[in-house]
Backbone bond lengths (Angstrom), bond angles and torsions (degrees), N, CA, C in turn:
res aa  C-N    CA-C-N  psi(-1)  N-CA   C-N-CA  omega(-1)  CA-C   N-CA-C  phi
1 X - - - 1.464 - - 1.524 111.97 -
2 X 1.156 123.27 -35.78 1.168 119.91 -172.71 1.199 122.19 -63.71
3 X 1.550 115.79 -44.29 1.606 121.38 160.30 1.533 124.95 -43.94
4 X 1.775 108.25 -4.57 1.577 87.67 -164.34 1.455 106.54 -104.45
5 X 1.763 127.76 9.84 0.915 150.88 161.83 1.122 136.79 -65.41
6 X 1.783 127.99 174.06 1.486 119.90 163.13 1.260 97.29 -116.93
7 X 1.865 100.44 -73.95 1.073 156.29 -161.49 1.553 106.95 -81.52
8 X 1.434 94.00 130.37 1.999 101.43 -167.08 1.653 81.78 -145.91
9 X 1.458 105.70 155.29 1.596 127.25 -178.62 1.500 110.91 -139.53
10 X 1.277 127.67 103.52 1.180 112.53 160.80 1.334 120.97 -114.43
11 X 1.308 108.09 138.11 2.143 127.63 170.16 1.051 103.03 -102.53
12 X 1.989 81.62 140.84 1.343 93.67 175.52 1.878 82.27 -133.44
13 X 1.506 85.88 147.04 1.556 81.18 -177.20 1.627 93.61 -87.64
14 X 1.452 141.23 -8.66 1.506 137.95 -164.41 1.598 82.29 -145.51
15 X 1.485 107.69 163.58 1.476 139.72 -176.71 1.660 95.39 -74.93
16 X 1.395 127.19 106.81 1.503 122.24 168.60 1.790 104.63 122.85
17 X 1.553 87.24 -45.83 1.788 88.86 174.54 1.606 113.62 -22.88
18 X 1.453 105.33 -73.21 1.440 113.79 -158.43 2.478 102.01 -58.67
19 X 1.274 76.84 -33.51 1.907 66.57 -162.78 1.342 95.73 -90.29
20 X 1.657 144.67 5.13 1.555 126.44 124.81 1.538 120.33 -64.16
21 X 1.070 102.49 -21.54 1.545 80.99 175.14 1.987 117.31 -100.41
22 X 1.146 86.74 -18.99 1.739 87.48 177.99 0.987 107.17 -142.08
23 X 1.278 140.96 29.20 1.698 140.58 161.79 1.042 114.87 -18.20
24 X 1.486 113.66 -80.91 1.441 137.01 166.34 1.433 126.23 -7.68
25 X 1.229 96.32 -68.29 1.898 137.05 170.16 1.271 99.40 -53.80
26 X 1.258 145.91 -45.64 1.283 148.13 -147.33 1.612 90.63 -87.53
27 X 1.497 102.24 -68.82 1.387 107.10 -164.25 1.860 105.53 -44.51
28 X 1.079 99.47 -53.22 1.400 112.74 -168.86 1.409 113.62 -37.78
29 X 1.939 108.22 -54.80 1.558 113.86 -177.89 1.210 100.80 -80.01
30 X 1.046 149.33 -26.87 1.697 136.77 156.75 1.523 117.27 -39.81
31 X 1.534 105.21 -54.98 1.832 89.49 168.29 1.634 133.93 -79.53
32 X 1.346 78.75 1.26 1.795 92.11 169.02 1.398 113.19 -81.14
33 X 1.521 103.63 -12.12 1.705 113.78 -168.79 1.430 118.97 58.81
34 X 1.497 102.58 51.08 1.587 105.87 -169.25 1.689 87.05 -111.56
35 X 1.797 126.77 132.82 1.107 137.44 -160.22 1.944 106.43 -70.45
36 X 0.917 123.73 119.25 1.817 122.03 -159.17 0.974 92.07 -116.14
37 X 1.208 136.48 147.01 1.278 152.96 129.82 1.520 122.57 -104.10
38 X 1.730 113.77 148.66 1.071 107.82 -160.95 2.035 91.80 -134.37
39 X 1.324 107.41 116.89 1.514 106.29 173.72 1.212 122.43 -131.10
40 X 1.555 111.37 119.92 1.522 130.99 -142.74 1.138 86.73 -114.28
41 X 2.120 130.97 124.34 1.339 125.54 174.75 1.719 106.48 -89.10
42 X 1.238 118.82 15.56 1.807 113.99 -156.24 1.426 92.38 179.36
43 X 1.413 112.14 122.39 1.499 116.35 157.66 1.435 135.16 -91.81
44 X 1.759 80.60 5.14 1.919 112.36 -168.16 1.404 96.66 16.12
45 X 1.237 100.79 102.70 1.712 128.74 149.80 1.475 127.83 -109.11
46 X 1.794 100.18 -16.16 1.936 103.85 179.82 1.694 86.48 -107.06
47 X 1.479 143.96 104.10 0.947 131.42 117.23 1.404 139.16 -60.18
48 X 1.472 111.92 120.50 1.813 102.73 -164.63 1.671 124.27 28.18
49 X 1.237 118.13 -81.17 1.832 114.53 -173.66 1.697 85.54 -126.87
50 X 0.850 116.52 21.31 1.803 102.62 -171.10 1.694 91.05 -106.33
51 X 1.185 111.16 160.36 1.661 134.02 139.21 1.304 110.31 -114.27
52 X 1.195 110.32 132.19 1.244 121.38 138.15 1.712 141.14 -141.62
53 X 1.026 112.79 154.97 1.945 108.62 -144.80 1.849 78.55 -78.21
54 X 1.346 115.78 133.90 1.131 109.83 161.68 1.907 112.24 -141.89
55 X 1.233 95.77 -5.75 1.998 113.47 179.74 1.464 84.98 -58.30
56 X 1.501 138.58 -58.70 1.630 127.35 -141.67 2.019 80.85 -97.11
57 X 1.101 127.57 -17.01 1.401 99.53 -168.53 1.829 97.93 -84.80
58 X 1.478 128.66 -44.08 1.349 138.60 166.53 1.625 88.84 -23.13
59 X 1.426 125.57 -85.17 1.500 146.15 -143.88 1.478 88.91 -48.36
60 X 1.393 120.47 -53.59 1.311 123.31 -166.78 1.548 120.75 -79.17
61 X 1.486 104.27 -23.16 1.536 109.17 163.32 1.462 128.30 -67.21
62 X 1.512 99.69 -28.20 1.708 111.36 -174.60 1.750 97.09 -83.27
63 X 1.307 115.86 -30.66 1.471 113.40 -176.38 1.548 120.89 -50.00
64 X 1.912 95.13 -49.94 1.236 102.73 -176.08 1.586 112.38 -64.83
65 X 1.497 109.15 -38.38 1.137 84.24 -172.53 1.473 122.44 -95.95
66 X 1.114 134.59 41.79 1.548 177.54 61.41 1.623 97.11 160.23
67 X 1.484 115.15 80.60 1.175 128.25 160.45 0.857 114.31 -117.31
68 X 1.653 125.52 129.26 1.509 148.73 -154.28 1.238 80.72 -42.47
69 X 1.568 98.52 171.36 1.642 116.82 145.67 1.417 115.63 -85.27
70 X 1.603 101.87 -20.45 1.644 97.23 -175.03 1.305 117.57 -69.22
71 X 1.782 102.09 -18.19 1.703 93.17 -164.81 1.492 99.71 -123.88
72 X 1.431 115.55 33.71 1.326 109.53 158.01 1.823 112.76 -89.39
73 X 1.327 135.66 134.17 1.109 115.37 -178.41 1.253 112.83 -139.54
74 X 1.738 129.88 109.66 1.248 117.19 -161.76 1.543 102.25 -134.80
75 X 1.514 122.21 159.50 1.251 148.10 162.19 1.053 111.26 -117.17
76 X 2.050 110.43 176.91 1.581 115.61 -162.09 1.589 73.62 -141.12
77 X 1.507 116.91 92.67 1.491 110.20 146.18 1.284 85.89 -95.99
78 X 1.912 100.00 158.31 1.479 128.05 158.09 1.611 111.05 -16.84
79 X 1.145 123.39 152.96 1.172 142.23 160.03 1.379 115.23 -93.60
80 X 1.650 122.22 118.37 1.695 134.31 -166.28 1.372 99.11 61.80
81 X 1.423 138.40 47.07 1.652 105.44 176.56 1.859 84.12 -157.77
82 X 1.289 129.81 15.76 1.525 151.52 170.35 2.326 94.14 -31.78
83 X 1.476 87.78 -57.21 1.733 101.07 -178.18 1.409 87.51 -46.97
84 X 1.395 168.08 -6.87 1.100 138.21 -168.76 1.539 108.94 -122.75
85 X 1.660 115.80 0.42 1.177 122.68 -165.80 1.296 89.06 -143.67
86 X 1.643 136.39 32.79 1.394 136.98 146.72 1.086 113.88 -30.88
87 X 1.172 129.48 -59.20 1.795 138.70 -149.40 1.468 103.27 -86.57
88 X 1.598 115.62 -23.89 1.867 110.73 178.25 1.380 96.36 -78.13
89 X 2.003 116.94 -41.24 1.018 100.21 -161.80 1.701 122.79 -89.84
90 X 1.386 108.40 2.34 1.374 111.54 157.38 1.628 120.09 -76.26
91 X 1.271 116.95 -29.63 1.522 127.07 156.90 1.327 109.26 -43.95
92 X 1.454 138.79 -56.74 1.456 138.61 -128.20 1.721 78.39 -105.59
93 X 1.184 134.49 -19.97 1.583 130.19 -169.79 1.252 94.60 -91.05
94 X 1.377 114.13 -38.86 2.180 114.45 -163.63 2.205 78.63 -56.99
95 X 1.270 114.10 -66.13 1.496 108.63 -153.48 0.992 95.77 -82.42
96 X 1.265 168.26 -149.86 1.783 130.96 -121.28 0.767 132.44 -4.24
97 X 1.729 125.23 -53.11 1.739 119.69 167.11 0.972 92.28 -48.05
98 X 1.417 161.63 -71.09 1.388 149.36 -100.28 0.924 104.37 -116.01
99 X 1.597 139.89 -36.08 1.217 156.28 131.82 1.385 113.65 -16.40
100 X 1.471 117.94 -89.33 1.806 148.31 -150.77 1.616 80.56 -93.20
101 X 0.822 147.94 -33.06 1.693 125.37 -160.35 1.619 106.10 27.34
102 X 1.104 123.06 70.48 1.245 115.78 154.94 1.367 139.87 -56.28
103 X 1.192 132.21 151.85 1.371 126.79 -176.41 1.962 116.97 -114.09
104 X 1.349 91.81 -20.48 1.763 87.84 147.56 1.626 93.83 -138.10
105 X 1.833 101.38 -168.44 0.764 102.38 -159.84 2.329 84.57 -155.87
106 X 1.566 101.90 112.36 1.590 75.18 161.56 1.532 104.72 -127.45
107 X 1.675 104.57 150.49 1.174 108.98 -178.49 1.804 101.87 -137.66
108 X 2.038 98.97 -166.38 1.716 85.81 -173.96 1.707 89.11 -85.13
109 X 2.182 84.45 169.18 1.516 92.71 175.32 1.398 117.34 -79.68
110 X 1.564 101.74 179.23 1.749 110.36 -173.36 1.631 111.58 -51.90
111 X 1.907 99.30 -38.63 1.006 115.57 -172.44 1.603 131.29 -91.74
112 X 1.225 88.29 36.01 1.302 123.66 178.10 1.703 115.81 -72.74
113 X 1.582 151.78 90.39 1.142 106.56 -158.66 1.580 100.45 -106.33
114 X 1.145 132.14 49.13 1.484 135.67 -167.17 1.719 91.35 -104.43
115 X 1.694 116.55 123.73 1.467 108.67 -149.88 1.868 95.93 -78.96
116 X 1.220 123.48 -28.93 1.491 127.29 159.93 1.507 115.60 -34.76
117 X 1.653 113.34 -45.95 1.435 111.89 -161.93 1.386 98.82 -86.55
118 X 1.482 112.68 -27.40 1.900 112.05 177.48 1.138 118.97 -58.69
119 X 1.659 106.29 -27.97 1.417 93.92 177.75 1.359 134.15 -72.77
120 X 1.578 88.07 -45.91 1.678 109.57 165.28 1.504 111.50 -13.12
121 X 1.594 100.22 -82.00 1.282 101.19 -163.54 1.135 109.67 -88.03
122 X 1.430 130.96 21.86 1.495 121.33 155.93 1.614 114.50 -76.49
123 X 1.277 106.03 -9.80 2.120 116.10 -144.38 1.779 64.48 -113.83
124 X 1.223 150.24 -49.52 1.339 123.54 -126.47 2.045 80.77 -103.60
125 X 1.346 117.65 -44.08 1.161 103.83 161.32 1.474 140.82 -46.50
126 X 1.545 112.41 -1.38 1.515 123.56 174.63 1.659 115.84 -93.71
127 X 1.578 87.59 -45.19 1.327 85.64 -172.62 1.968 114.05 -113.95
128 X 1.379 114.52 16.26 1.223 112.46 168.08 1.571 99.06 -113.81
129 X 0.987 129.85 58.37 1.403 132.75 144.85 1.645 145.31 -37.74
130 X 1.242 113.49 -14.86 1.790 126.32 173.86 1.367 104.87 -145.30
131 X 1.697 125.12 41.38 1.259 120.77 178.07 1.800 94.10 -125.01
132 X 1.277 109.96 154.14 1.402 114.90 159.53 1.731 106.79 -61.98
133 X 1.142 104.12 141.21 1.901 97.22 176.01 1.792 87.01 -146.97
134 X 1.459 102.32 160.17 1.719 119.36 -153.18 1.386 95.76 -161.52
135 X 1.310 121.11 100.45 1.528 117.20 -176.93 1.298 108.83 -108.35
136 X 1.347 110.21 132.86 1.760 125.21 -158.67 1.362 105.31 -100.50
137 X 1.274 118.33 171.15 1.738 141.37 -146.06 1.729 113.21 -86.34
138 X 0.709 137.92 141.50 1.741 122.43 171.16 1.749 85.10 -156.73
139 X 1.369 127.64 98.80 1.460 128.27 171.98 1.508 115.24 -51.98
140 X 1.145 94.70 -26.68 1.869 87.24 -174.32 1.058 117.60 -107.74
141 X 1.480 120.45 -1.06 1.585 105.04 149.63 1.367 125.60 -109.61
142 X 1.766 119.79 18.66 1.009 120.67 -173.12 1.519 101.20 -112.04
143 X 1.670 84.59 122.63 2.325 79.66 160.12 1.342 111.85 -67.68
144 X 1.414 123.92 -50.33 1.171 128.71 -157.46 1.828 103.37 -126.09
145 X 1.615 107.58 143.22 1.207 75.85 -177.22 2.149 76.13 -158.08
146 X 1.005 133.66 156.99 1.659 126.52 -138.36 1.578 109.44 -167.67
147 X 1.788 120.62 41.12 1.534 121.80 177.66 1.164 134.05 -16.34
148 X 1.002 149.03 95.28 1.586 137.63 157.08 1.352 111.24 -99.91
149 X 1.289 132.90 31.84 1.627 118.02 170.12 1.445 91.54 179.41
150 X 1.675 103.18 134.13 1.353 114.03 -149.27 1.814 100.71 -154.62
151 X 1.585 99.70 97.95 1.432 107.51 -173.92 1.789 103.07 -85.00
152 X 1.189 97.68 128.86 1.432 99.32 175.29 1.548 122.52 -81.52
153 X 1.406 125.68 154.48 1.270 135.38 -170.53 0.993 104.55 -124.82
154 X 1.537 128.40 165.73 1.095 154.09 100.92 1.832 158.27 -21.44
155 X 0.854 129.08 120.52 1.677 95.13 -161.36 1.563 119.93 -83.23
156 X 1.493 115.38 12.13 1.094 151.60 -173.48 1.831 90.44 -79.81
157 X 1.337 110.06 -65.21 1.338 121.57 -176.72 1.524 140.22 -98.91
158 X 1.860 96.92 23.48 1.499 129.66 157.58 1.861 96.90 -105.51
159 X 1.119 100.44 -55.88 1.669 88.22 169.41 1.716 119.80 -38.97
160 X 1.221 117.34 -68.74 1.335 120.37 165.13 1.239 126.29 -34.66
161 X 1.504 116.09 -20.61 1.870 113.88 -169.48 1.495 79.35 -90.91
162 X 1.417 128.67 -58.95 1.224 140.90 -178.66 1.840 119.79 -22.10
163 X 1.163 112.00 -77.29 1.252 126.10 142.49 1.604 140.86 -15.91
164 X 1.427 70.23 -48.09 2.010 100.94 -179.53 1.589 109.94 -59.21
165 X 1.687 84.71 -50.23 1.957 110.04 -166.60 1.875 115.55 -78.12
166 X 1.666 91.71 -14.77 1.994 89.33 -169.15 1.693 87.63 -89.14
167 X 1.599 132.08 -14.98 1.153 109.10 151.78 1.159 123.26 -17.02
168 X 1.582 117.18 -82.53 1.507 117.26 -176.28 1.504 118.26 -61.49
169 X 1.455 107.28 115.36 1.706 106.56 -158.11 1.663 74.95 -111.33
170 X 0.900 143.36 -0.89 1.115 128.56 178.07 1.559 114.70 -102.82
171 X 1.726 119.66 12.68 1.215 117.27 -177.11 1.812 109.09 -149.52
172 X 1.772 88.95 4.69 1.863 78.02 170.10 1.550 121.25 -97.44
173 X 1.665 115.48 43.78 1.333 116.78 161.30 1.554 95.34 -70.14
174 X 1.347 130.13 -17.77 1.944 107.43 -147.99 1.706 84.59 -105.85
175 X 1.326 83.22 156.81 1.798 105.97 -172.51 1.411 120.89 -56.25
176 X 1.543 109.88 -22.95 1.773 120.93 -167.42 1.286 89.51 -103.04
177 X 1.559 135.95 4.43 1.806 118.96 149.49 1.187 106.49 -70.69
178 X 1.396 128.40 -41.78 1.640 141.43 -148.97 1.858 102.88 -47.67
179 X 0.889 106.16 114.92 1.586 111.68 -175.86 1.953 102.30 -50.98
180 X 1.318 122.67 -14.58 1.471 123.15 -166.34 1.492 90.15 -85.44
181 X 1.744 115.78 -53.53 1.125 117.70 175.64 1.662 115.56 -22.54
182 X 1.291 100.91 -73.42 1.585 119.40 -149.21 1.301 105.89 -90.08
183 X 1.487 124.52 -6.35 1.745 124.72 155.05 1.973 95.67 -82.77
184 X 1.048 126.61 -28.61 1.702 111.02 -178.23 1.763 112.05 -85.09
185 X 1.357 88.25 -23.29 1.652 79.21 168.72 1.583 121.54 -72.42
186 X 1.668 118.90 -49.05 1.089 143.20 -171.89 1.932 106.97 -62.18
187 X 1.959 107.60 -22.44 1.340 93.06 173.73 1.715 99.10 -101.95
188 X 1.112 131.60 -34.09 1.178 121.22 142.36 1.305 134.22 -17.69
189 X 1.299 128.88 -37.16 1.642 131.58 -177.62 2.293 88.59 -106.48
190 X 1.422 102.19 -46.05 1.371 71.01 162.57 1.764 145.64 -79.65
191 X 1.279 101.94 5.10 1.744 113.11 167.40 1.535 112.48 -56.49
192 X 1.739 97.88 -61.35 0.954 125.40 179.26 1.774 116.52 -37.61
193 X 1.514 107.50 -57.12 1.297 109.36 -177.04 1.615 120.95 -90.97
194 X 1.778 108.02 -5.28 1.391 110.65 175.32 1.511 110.00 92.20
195 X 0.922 113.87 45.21 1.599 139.72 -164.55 1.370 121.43 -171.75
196 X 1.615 114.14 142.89 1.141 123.92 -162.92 1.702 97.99 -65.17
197 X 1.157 134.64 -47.20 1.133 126.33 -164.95 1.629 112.51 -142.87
198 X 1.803 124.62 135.89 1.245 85.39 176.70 1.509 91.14 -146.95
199 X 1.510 125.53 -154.18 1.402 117.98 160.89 1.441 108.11 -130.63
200 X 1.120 160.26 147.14 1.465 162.43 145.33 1.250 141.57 -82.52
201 X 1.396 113.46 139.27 1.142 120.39 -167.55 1.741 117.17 -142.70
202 X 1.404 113.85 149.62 1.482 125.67 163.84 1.153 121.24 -75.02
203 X 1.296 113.23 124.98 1.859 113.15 179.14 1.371 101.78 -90.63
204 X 1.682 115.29 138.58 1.120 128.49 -160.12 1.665 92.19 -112.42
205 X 1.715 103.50 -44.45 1.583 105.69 -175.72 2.113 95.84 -168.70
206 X 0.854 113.34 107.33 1.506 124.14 163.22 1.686 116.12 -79.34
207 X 1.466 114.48 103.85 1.489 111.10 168.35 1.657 108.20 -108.66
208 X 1.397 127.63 145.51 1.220 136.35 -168.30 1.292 112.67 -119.34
């Protein structure tokens, strides 16, 4: 499947979302030279009473893992409060689709319960309607979470998510930055698929 593509889209409804859940993946279709885009709805920098700078750590995460500047594309809605800016953010998806015509699409899963990420993929299920879409893993906000399609990696391109993620120096206190973490998941999802390493995902809708 992957060959039958150009064009790949990944959301993140927060700054980091997308390269924990598909780091790996990213790097990979970049050296395939498959055209990526990366669209971030929140760089969450106001947590509750906190700041923290996270616009220049995003910029520097997408660098490493060598996604244009052109096709990184991010905003600062609120952090947890997305339900109140549904209707911009079903707007901001109509013009990218319409724009990027993507040919997949990964976003978070259903079973996602982070109320930002619900929305996501409630808004991207409206308006990505004739695209392949593949919604990727986040353990700690998923109760449930149920693979059927499992791109294999490299350790070349778990290094890279790795790399990708100590960008955010302002968020690798939590355990799912921990580079041990995200090499045991990645051989974990590659057991699963019969491969040394892989990443996983839910099929939402596969077109060929």
């Amino acid at each position: 499947m992957l060959n039958n593509f150009k064009k790949v889209l990944v959301i993140s409804p927060h700054a980091d979302d997308g390269e924990l859940g598909c780091g790996g993946t990213i790097s990979r279709l970049i050296e395939e030279k498959k055209e990526l885009f990366h669209l971030v709805f929140s760089v969450a920098e106001r947590v509750g009473n906190k700041d923290e700078v996270r616009k220049s750590e995003l910029i520097k995460s997408a660098q490493t893992l060598g996604i244009k500047k052109k096709n990184l594309i991010f905003y600062n809605y609120p952090l947890r409060y997305f339900s109140d800016y549904s209707h911009k953010i079903r707007d901001v998806l109509y013009k990218i689709n319409q724009k990027i015509k993507p040919e997949v699409v990964f976003f978070p899963s259903k079973n996602d319960v982070h109320q930002d990420h619900e929305v996501i993929y409630k808004e991207v299920l409206r308006v990505f309607k004739y695209n392949t879409l593949l919604t990727y893993e986040a353990p700690w906000n998923n109760y449930n979470f149920s693979p059927q399609f499992f791109i294999e990696l490299k350790p070349k391109h778990i290094q890279n998510k790795i790399k990708a993620l100590r960008c955010y120096k302002s968020q690798c206190s939590k355990i799912f930055m921990e580079k041990d973490f995200i090499f045991s998941l990645a051989k974990l999802r590659g057991l699963q698929a019969g491969t040394d390493y892989a990443e996983s995902f839910e099929i939402i809708r596969i077109i060929s």
